[in-house]
C-alpha positions in Angstrom: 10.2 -0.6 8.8 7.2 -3.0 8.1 6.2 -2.5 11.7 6.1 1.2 11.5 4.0 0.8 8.1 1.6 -1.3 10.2 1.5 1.1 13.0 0.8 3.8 10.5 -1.8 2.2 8.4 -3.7 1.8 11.8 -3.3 4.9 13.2 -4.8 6.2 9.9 -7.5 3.5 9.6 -9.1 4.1 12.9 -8.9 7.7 12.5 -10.8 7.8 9.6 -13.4 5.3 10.9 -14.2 7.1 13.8 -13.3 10.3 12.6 -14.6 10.3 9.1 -18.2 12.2 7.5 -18.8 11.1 4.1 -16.8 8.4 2.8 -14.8 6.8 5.9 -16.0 3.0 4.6 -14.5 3.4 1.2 -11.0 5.4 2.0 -10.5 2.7 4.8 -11.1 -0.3 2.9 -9.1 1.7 0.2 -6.3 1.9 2.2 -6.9 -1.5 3.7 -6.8 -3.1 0.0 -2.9 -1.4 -0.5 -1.9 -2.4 2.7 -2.6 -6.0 1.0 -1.2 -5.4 -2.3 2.3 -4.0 -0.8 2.7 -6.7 1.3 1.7 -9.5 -1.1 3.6 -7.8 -3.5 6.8 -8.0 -0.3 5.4 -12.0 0.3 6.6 -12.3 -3.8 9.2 -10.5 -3.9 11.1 -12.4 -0.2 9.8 -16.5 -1.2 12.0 -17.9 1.6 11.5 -17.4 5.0 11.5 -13.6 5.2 8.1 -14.1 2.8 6.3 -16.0 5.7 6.5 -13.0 7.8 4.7 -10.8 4.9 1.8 -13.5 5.1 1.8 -14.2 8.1 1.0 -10.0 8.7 -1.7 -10.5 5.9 -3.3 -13.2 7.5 -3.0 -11.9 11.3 -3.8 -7.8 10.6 -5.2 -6.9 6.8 -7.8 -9.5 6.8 -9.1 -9.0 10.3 -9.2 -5.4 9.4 -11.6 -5.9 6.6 -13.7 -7.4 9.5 -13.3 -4.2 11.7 -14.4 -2.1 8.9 -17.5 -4.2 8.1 -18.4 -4.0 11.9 -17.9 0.2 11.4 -20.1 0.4 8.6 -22.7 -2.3 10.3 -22.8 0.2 13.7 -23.2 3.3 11.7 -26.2 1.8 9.3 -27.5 0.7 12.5 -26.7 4.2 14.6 -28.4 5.7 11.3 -31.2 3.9 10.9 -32.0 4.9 14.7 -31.5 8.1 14.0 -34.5 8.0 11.4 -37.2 6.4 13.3 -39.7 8.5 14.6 -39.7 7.0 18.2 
C-alpha cells in the first residue's frame, strides 16, 4: 500500500512539474509537504521496526524530491529569463 502511495505521489509530482502553467512549484511542493506529514505521522504511529521503513522512505524519496523541485523551478527561472532577453 505505501508503495503504491509512493508510486502515485510521483506520477502526480512529475506531471505537474512538467505539465503544469501557473502554479506547478507550489502544488508540487504542496503535495511534496503531505507526502511527509503522512508518513512522519506512519513513522509515530509504527516506533519499532516497521517505523524505520517510514523514515527511511522520508529520508531516501520526500527529501530528495524537495531537491527535484528546486532544480524545476531553478530551469524554468532560467528557461524564463532566456525567454526575456532581447538577443
Amino acid at each position: 500500500m505505501t508503495t503504491l502511495i509512493l508510486v502515485l505521489f510521483t506520477a502526480a509530482l512529475i506531471g505537474v512539474l512538467i505539465f503544469g502553467k501557473k502554479h506547478e512549484m507550489l502544488i508540487a511542493n504542496s503535495m511534496n509537504a503531505m507526502l511527509l506529514i503522512g508518513l512522519a505521522i506512519a513513522f509515530g504511529l509504527h516506533m519499532n521496526s516497521n517505523g524505520v521503513f517510514y523514515l527511511t522512505l522520508v529520508c531516501y524519496f520526500v527529501i530528495p524530491m524537495f531537491g527535484v523541485i528546486a532544480l524545476f523551478g531553478a530551469m524554468k527561472k532560467g528557461q524564463a529569463k532566456k525567454q526575456d532577453s532581447p538577443v
